[in-house]
C-alpha positions, -999 to +999 in steps of 0.1 A: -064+476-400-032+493-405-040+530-407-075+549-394-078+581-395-105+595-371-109+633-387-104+642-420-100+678-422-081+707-448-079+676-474-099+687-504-105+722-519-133+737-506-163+747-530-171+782-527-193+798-501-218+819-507-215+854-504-240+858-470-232+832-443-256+823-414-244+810-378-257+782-363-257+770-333-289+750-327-311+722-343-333+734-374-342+736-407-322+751-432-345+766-454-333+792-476-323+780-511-286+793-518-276+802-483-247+791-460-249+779-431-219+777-405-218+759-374-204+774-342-209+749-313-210+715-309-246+706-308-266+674-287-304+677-295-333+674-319-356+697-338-385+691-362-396+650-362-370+643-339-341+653-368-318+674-360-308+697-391-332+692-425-324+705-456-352+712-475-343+739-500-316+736-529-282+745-535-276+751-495-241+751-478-238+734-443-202+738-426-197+726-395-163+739-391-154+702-377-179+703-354-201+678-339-240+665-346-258+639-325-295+637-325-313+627-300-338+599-318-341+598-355-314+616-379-285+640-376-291+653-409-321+647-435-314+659-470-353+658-485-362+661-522-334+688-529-300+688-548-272+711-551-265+708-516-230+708-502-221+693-465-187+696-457-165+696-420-191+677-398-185+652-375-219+634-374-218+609-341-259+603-339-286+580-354-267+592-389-276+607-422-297+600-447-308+614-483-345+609-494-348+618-530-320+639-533-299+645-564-260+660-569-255+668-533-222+665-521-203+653-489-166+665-480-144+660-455-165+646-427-168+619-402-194+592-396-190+575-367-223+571-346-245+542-336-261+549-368-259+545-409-257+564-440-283+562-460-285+567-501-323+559-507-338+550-536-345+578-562-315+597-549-285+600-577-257+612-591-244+624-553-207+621-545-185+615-516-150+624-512-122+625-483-146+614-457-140+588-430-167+556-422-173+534-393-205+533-398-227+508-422-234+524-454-266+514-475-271+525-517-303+524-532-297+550-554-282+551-591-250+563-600-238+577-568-195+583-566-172+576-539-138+580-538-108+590-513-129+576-485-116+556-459-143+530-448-134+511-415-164+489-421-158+471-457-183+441-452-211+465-444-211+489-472-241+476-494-255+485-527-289+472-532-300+449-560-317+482-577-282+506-580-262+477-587-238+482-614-242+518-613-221+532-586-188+544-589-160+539-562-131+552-574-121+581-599-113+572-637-073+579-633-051+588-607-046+625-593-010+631-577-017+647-546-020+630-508-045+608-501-069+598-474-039+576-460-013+597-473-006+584-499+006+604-534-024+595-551-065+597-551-086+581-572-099+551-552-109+544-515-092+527-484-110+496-475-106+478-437-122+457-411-120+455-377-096+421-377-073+436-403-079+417-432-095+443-452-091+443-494-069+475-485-046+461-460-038+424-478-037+437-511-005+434-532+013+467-547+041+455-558+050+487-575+047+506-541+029+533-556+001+529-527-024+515-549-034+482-549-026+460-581-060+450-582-094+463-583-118+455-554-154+446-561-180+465-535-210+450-544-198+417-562-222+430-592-198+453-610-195+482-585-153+486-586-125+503-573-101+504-599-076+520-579-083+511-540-056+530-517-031+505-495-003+510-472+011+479-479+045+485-495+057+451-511+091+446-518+101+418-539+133+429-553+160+451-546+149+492-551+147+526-536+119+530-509+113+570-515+077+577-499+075+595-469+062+581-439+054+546-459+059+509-446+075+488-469+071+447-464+098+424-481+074+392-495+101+372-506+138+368-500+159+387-521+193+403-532+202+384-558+194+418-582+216+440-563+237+465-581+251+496-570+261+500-532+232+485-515+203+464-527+175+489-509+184+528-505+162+544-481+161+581-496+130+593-478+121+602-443+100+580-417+102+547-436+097+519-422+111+486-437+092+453-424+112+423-429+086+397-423+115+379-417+129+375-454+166+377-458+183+399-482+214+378-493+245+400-509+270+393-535+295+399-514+299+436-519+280+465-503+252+470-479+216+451-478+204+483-469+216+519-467+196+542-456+207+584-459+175+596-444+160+605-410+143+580-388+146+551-405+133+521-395+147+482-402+132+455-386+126+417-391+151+416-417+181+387-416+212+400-439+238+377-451+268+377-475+273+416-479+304+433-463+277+452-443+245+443-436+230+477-426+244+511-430+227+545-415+239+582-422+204+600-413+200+603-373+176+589-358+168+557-367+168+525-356+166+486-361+150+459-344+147+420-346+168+415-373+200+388-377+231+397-391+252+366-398+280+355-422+292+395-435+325+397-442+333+430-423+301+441-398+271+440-389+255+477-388+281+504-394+268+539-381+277+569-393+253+593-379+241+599-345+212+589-319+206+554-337+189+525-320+197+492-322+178+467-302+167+431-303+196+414-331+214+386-334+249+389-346+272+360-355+300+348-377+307+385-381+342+402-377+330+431-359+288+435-350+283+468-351+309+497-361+307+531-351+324+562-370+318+592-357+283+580-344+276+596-312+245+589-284+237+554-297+219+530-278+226+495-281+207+470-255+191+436-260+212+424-286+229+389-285+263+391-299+282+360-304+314+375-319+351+378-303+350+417-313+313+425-311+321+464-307+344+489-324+339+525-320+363+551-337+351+585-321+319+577-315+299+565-281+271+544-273+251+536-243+249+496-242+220+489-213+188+507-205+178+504-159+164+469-154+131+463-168+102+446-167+099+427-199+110+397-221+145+398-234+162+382-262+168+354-243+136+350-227+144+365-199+122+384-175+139+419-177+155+442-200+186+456-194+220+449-217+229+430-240+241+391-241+277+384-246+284+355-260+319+335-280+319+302-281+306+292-246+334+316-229+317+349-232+310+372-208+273+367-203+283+328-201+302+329-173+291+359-155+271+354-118+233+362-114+230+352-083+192+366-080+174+350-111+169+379-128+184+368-158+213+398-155+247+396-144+254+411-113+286+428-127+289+448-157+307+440-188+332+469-208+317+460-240+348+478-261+375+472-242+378+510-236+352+515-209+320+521-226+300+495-197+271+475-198+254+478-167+233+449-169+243+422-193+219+397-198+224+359-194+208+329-182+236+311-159+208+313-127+203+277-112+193+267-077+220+242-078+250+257-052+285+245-062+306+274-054+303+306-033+273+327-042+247+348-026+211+334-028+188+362-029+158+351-051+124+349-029+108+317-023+134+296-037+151+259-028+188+258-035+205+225-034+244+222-021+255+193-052+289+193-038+313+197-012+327+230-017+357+249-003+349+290+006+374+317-012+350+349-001+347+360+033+308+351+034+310+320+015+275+316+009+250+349+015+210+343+021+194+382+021+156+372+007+130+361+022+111+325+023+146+307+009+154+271+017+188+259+012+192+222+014+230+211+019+220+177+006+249+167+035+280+180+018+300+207+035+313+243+034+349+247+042+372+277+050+400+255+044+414+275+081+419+306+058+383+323+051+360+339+080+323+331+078+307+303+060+272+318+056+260+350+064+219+353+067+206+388+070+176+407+072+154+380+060+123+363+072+114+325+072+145+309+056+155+276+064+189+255+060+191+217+063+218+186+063+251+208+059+285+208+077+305+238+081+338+233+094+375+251+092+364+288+094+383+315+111+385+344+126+404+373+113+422+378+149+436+351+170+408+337+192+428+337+225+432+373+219+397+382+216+369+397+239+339+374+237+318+399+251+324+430+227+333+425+197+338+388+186+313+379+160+333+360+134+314+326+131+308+293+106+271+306+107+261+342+112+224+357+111+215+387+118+187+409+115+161+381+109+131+360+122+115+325+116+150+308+108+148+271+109+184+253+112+180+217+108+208+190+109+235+211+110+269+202+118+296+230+123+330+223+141+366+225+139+365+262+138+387+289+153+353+310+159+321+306+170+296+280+156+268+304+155+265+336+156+224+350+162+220+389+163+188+404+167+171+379+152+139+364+165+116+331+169+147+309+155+150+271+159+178+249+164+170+215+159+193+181+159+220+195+153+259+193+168+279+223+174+316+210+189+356+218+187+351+253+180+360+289+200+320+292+214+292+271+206+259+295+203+262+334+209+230+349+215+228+387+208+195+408+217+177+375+202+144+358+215+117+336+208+139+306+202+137+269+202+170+246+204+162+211+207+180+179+204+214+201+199+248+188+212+271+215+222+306+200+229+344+204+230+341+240+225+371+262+238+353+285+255+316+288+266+283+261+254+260+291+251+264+327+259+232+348+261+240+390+258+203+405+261+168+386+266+173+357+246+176+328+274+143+341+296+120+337+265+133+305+249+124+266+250+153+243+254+149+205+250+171+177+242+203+200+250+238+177+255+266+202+266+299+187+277+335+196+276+330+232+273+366+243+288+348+281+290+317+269+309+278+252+293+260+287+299+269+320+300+245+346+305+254+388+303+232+417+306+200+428+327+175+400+320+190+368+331+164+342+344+153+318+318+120+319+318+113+336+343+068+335+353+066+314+321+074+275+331+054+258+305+083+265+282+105+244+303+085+214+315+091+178+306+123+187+289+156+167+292+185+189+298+214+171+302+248+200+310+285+194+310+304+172+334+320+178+368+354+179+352+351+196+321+324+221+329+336+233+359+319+267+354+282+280+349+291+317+344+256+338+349+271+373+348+275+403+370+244+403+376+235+369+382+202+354+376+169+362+390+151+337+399+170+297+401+131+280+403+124+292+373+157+285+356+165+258+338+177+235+368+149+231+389+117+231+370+092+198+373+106+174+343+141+187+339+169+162+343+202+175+353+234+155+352+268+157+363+260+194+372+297+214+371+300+244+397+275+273+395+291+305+396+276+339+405+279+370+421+262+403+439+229+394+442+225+360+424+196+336+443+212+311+436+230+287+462+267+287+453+292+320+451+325+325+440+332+348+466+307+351+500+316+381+510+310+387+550+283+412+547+262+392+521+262+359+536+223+351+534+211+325+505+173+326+494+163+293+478+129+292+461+121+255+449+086+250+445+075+235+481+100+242+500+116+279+505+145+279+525+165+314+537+201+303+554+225+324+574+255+315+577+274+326+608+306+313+597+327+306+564+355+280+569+369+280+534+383+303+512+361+288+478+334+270+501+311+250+476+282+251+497+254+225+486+223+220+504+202+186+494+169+185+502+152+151+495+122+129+504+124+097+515+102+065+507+106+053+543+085+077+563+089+064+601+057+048+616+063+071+646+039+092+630+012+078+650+022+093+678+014+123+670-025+122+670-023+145+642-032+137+602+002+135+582+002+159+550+036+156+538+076+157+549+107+171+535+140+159+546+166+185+544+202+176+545+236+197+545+267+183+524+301+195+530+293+212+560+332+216+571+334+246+548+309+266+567+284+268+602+244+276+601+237+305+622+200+302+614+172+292+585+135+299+581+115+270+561+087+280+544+067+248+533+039+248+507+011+225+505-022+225+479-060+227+481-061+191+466-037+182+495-057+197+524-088+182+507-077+147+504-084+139+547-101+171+549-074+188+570-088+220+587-055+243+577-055+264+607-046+233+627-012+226+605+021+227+625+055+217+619+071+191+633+108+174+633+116+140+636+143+128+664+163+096+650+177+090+687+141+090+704+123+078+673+099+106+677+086+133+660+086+163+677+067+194+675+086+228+668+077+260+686+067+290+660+048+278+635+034+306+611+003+293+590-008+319+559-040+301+544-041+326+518-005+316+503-007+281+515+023+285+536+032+269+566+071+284+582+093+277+612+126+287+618+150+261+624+189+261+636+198+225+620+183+203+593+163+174+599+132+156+585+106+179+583+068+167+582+034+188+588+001+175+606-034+190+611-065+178+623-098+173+603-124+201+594-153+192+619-191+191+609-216+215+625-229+182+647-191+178+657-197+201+691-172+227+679-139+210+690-108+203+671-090+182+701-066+208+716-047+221+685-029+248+688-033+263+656+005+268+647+017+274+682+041+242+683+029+212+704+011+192+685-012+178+714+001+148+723-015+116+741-020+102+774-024+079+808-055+066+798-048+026+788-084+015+793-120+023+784-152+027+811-180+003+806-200+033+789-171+038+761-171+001+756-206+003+748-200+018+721-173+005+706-180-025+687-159-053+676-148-049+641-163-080+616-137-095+597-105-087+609-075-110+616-059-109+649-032-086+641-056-060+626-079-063+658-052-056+678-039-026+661-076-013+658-080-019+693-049+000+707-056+030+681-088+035+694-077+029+730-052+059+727-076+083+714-102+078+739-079+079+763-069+114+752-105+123+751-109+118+785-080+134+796-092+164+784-114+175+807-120+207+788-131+191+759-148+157+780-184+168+775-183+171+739-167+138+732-189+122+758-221+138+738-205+130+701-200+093+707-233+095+722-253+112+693-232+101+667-248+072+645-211+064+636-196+060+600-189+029+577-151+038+575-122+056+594-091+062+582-056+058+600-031+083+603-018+077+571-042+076+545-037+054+511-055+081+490-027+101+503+005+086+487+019+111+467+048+113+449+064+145+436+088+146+402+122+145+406+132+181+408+172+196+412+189+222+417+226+239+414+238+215+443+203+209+454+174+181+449+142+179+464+122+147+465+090+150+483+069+120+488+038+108+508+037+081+526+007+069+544-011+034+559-044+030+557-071+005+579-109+003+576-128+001+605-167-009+601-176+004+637-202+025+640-185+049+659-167+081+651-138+103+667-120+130+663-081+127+656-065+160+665 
């Protein structure tokens, strides 16, 4: 359907009204022959046998003054058994209408468009209807009923039954100039449509575009024809003048070869539109195609060819679309009149696409010109791009905006960078010459395949490096979108020593580059001139303002700056990748959440990594290689120094391997130094640290080794896991003393343990290196031991005491002051030297144990030791029984242990009665063990330290006895 026109009012001269008028504004019936009835509201409802109006007197007038009837149930209006009758203005939306023996009524002007039908029955003649508007189903069973100037949306379900067949008339005998239903100049016949368009009305042929079809239409198939049906289908087949207002005129064949005159078509009306179908109108090599002189004009569809203009406008306003414009010998479209459009052409093998003369407020966008001079404006402007929008272009393109410039592969639009897929250039284009810009010329030149300097700021896309390339921007390549990988395939970036930053990543989210090299990039002032810590951020690589960047197998050295630059950018990852031969290695600004693994950071000038902010205390470092760093491996700045400081499962089982003696000769931790050195990256269980440089730091650093120890701060605190050690020195001998403490454990605990009477739980051997550089005044050792420890021989803890070992005497020896804290699991002594260190404690005794623990003195130093005693009474060697099994040797050492210990027993008086009575009551057990257990070997990871490394181990000896007998070991 082409045209439908819902209301159909003022279009036919009214009959006359009566001289008395009656308002109406409810359901009823209109009973009074000759009178007029005017509706004044819209009306909802029913009266009388659910109908509401009934006519049931003659020669009555109902005007609804174009307002609305919808019954309820049955009818909106019932003419019954009357004639004369006139209905005119009503807008009847119900059940419908219908006329039940009615003769010469009449129906003007009015709308049927409710669920309902219109009804003609049988026995009702010789009615007529005129300028009225259908989308409802019509049915005719009366005879000779007339129809005409009606538009009916429903054509298939108008119906005239078998019995008024051949008897109605749909169409006037002749034509009547004046405007039609559709309008058109001319009534006689009626507009017939359908819902999918294919109506008689809208296919119909009229080739003499007079808006009538060329043939008659056939309601009923039995005789029942519109002679002159109405269409809005304009065919042209020949050149002519299109003169009818408002009309659409559709081109069915090519044409031109009739032209005379200036143009082939002239346009002399207002609001045509010329449909092209997409038939060409060919010249002779003279004129236009098409001229048009009136207002809003529009061309469309059309391809001109072989004029010396293809289009010409003098009215404003008008516009063409979709139309091609090839092989003219001097332009496309020449405008001479103002506000034109001109959207969606093609223009080629054209001297100039469009002219303008004296044309002003044009707009010209989505055009593809493939011309040398595609524009020429003599006082005239134009507007070539609409803001970028949604919508295909001319290309295909997602977005409108300009136009696509194109000559022979080296237009504008060819060439020109898009560097965010949106099918637009990211410069504008001077489409004259003399500054009348396109803002947002379209092309297609997007690709995911890098081979030069670009920015890549389409979301979720993969770009591929396909060649080596060498940087001539000062960001070579740009990432600012989110979810962007960019594989570098292994080529490489250069700046050739003369650009400063390879790629620049900011404000983005989860973007990820792989397999590239970035090498020969500079910074815009001289390196050795620059302060690290302020201002120097000129880098190969430089994010910023980002989170979840991966960097995978990336190589960048040989650069005059950093290797990479990371500000304020969380939850990165650095992963196999080789940063070497370049001002800094990795400079860490406000950043956190990172991960480097597997990274090599050599050869740099200055520093490996320097932290400014939080970044180090929150990150996981694996794999990390440093060496050769002539600045230092790790430099940290600001107020939150420790790595990982409370959080060591970020740092366990990692390898670390740092610098060299010779190379790194300089840790640099800041000001402010670091907080805690256990929880750094030196000392935590797993991490492997070799060929450790110097560790430099200052104030109040924990750490062991100063640049300067100042007189007044000359106490260390070292906090390693088991051991805490506090040293004062009382003297400093050299001028840059490297003081290194090394605290190890040794597999070769000496078998003098047994005579201590005690249970072993665990030694620590503390030595001093370099000690010519300085003097002890004193140290404090504060030891650590764990539940599982104490539970293994069921150590009662407040018997643990502290004990030193004397090499000359082979003895161990107990020292004086031990400090037991069973809520911290603690055990501290001060000493004045270092030694080897080693902790003893008696059992836990069971309630039929008598109370005793054998003398200890809870942490008070001795360590109880034994005594005279080399023999046992008759009544003790009752009891003991010779062990079953046992070689010599073991005999003899069972003998002699259990010899001492009842010898001790007895010695102490105090404590006689109880053993006497426990040996006595006792009914023994299957097993003791010696003083060193084999369930208690232990053995501690490797763990060091800035100058120190602990090695703790257990060591113990174990002998089954099968005696029934059982003692007490204290």
């Amino acid at each position: 359907m082409k045209k439908i026109i819902l209301l159909i009012i003022a279009m036919s001269i009214l009959l006359a009204v009566s001289v008395s008028a009656v308002d109406i504004d409810a359901c009823q019936a209109l009973d009074v022959a000759g009178e007029t009835y005017t509706l004044t509201a819209d009306l909802e409802g029913t009266y009388d046998t659910s109908t509401c109006f009934r006519i049931i007197e003659d020669n009555i007038t109902l005007d609804c003054d174009d307002h609305s009837i919808s019954s309820g149930e049955d009818f909106d209006l019932v003419l019954e058994n009357v004639e004369g009758s006139m209905i005119q203005s009503c807008n009847f939306l119900g059940p419908g209408v219908s006329l039940e023996e009615s003769d010469g009524n009449y129906f003007d002007s009015s709308v049927f468009s409710g669920p309902g039908r219109f009804s003609i029955g049988r026995n009702s003649d010789n009615n007529e209807v005129y300028n009225s508007y259908f989308s409802v189903p019509m049915t005719i069973d009366g005879d000779s009923n007339a129809f005409y100037n009606n538009y009916f949306y429903y054509t298939d379900e108008v119906e005239v039954r078998y019995n008024a067949e051949g008897t109605s008339s749909f169409s006037l005998s002749s034509t009547t100039d004046s405007t039609n239903i559709i309008g058109g100049n001319y009534v006689s016949g009626n507009y017939w449509a359908n819902a999918e368009g294919t109506g008689f009305s809208e296919i119909c042929v009229d080739v003499d575009l007079n808006g009538l079809c060329d043939e008659s239409y056939d309601v009923s198939g039995e005789g029942d024809f519109d002679d002159f049906a109405l269409t809005d289908n304009y065919y042209v087949s020949s050149c002519v003048e299109l003169n009818e207002e408002g009309q659409t005129y559709t081109l069915t064949e090519d044409i031109g070869s009739d032209a005379s005159g200036t143009a082939c078509i002239e346009i002399s009306a207002e609001s045509i539109t010329l449909e092209g179908n997409g038939f060409s109108i060919s010249g002779t090599g003279a004129g236009y195609g098409v001229f048009s002189s009136a207002e809003y004009t529009v061309v469309q569809n059309v391809v001109f060819s072989e004029w010396t203009s293809g289009l010409g406008f003098s009215g404003t306003n008008s516009a063409v679309h979709g139309s091609t414009f090839e092989d003219l010998s001097l332009s496309g479209i020449f405008l001479i009149s103002d506000e034109n459009t001109v959207e969606g052409n093609t223009f080629s093998n054209i001297l100039y696409g469009i002219s303008i003369e004296a044309s002003d407020n044009n707009l010209i966008y989505n055009n593809h010109f493939d011309l040398e001079y595609p524009i020429t404006i003599n006082m005239g402007s134009a507007e070539f791009s609409i803001e970028k929008t949604l919508g295909t272009n001319i290309l295909g393109g997602d977005y409108l905006g300009g136009n696509y410039w194109t000559n022979s592969g080296e237009g504008y639009s060819e060439t020109c960078l898009d560097n965010d897929g949106d099918d637009l250039c990211d410069v504008s284009y001077d489409a004259s010459g003399f500054g009348d810009m396109d803002e947002s010329p379209l092309t297609n030149t997007f690709t995911t395949e890098v081979n030069d300097c670009r920015e890549l700021v389409k979301e979720g896309t993969t770009y591929t490096l396909s060649e080596d390339i060498v940087a001539w921007h000062d960001y070579c390549i740009i990432i600012s979108a989110d979810d962007i990988i960019f594989d570098g395939q292994e080529f490489s970036i250069s700046g050739n020593e003369t650009w400063k930053e390879g790629i620049l990543i900011t404000d983005t989210s989860n973007v990820s580059i792989n397999d590239i090299s970035l090498s020969g990039f500079v910074d815009i002032v001289d390196a050795s001139e620059t302060d690290v810590e302020e201002d120097r951020v000129d880098t190969a690589l430089h994010v910023i303002n980002s989170v979840d960047l991966i960097l995978e197998r990336i190589t960048i050295e040989n650069n005059t700056g950093m290797a990479l630059v990371i500000e304020s950018s969380d939850n990165f990852s650095i992963i196999d990748s080789v940063l070497s031969s370049n001002y800094g290695g990795i400079y860490l600004v406000g950043s956190e959440g990172g991960l480097i693994s597997n990274v090599e950071i050599n050869d740099n000038t200055e520093f490996g990594i320097y932290d400014v902010g939080v970044g180090l205390d929150s990150m996981t470092i694996e794999d990390l290689s440093m060496s050769s760093n002539l600045g230092g491996a790790i430099s940290l700045l600001g107020d939150y120094l420790a790595w990982n400081v409370g959080s060591l499962e970020y740092f366990l089982d990692n390898d670390i391997v740092i610098g060299d003696s010779t190379t790194n000769t300089n840790l640099n931790f800041g000001d402010d130094g670091i907080l805690s050195l256990v929880n750094s990256y030196l000392t935590i269980d797993g991490v492997y640290v070799s060929n450790q440089g110097n560790l430099t730091s200052y104030d109040y650093a924990t750490s062991l080794v100063r640049e300067e120890l100042m007189e007044d701060v000359l106490e260390h605190v070292l906090d390693l896991g088991d051991l805490s050690l506090s040293i004062v020195f009382s003297e400093i001998l050299s001028e840059d003393p490297n003081v290194n403490l090394e605290v190890v454990a040794t597999g070769e605990i000496p078998n003098e343990t047994s005579s201590v009477g005690y249970y072993f739980l665990k030694a620590i051997d503390v030595d001093v290196l370099d000690d010519e550089d300085y003097t002890i005044g004193s140290a404090s050792l504060i030891i650590s031991y764990t539940e599982d420890e104490i539970a293994v021989d069921n150590l009662d803890e407040s018997t643990l005491s502290v004990y030193s070992y004397n090499e000359t005497s082979s003895e161990w020896e107990a020292l004086e002051g031990t400090v037991i804290d069973t809520d911290a699991n603690t055990v501290s002594v001060s000493v004045s030297d270092f030694a080897l260190f080693g902790i003893f404690g008696s059992q836990v005794q069971s309630s039929g144990d008598g109370g005793s623990d054998g003398g200890s003195s809870g942490g008070g130093g001795g360590g109880g030791s034994s005594s005279s005693s080399s023999s046992s009474t008759d009544e003790e060697e009752e009891i003991i029984e010779e062990p079953e099994g046992l070689s010599d040797d073991e005999e003899e050492v069972v003998e002699e242990v259990v010899e001492e210990v009842v010898e001790e027993v007895v010695e102490e008086e105090a404590e006689e009665e109880v053993v006497e009575e426990t040996v006595e009551e006792s009914s023994g057990f299957d097993a003791i063990t010696g003083f060193f257990s084999l369930d208690k070997l232990k053995s501690d990871p490797v763990r060091t330290g800035v100058g120190v490394s602990i090695i703790v181990l257990g060591l113990g000896l174990g002998f089954v006895f099968r005696r029934k007998i059982k003692l007490l070991f204290i």
